[in-house]
C-alpha beads as a LAMMPS data file, in Angstrom:
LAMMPS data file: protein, C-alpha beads

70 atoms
69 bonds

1 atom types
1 bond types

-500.0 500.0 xlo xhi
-500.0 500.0 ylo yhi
-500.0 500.0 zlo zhi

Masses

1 110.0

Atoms # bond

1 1 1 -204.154 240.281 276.060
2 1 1 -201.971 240.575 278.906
3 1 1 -198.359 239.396 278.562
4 1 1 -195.902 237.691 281.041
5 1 1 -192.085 238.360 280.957
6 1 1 -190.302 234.960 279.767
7 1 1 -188.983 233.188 282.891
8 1 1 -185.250 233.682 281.855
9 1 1 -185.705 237.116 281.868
10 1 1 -187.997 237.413 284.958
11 1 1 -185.112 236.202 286.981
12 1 1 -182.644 238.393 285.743
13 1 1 -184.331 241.049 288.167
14 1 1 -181.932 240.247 289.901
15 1 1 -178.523 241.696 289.326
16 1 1 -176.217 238.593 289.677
17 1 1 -179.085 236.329 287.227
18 1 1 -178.539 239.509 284.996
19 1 1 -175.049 239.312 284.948
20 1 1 -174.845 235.708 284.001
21 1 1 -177.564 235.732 281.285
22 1 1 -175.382 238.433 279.651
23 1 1 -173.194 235.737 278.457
24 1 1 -176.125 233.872 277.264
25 1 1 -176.885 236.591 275.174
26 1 1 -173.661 237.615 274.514
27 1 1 -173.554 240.935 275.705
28 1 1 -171.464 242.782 277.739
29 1 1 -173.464 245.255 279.554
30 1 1 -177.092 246.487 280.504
31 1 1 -176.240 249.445 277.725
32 1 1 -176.093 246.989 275.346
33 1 1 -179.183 245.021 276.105
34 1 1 -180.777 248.561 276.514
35 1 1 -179.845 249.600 272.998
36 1 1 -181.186 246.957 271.654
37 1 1 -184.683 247.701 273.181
38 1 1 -184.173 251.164 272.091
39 1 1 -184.292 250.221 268.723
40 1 1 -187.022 247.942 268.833
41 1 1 -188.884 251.302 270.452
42 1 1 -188.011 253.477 267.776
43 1 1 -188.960 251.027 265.293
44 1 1 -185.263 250.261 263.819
45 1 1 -186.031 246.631 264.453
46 1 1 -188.728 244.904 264.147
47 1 1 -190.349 241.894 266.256
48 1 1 -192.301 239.219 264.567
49 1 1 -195.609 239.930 263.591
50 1 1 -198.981 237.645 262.812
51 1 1 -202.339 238.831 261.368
52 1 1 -203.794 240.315 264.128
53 1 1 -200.978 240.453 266.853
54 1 1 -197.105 240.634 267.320
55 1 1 -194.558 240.104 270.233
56 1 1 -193.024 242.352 272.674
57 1 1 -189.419 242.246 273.193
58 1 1 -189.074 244.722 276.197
59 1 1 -192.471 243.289 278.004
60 1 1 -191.357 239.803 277.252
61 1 1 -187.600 240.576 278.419
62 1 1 -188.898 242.255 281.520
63 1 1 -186.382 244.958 280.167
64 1 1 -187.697 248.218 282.852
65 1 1 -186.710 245.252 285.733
66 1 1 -183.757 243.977 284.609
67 1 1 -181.202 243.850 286.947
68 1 1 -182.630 245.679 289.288
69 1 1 -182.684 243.924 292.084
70 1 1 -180.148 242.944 294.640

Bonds

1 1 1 2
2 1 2 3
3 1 3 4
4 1 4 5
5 1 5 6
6 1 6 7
7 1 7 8
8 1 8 9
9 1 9 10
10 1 10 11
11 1 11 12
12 1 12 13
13 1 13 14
14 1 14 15
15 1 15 16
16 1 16 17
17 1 17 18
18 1 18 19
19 1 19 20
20 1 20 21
21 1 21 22
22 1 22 23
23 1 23 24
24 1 24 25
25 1 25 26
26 1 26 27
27 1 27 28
28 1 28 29
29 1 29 30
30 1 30 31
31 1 31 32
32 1 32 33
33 1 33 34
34 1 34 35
35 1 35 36
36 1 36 37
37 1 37 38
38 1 38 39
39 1 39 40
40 1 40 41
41 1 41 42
42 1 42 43
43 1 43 44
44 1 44 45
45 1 45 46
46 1 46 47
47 1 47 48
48 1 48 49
49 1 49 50
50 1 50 51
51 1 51 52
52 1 52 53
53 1 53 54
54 1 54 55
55 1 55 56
56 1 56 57
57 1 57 58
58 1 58 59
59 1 59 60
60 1 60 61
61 1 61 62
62 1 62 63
63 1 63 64
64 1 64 65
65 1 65 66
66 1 66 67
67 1 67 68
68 1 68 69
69 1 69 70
């Protein structure tokens, strides 16, 4: 099953959408954000899971394109 980014974070390629979707999330850096993904990586956190699937935080929060963009 392939998997989309949500649209939130699909924007936030760009650097000034990142910026302001930081206070959404109330952050105050990428290196936060990227911790956080680094965690749910190494297994420290866990996403939701279901019988026979489970989310993605980093494919659904575009996280390798975040802010990336001018």
């Amino acid at each position: 099953m392939g998997y989309s980014p949500f649209e939130i974070f699909a924007r936030a390629q760009s650097k000034r959408y990142f910026e302001r979707l930081m206070l959404v999330l109330g952050i105050t850096s990428k290196s936060e954000f990227d911790a956080l993904m680094v965690e749910f990586n190494e297994g420290k956190r866990q996403a939701p899971r279901w019988q026979f699937d489970s989310i993605h935080p980093a494919m659904l929060a575009n996280w390798e394109k975040l802010s990336t963009a001018a």
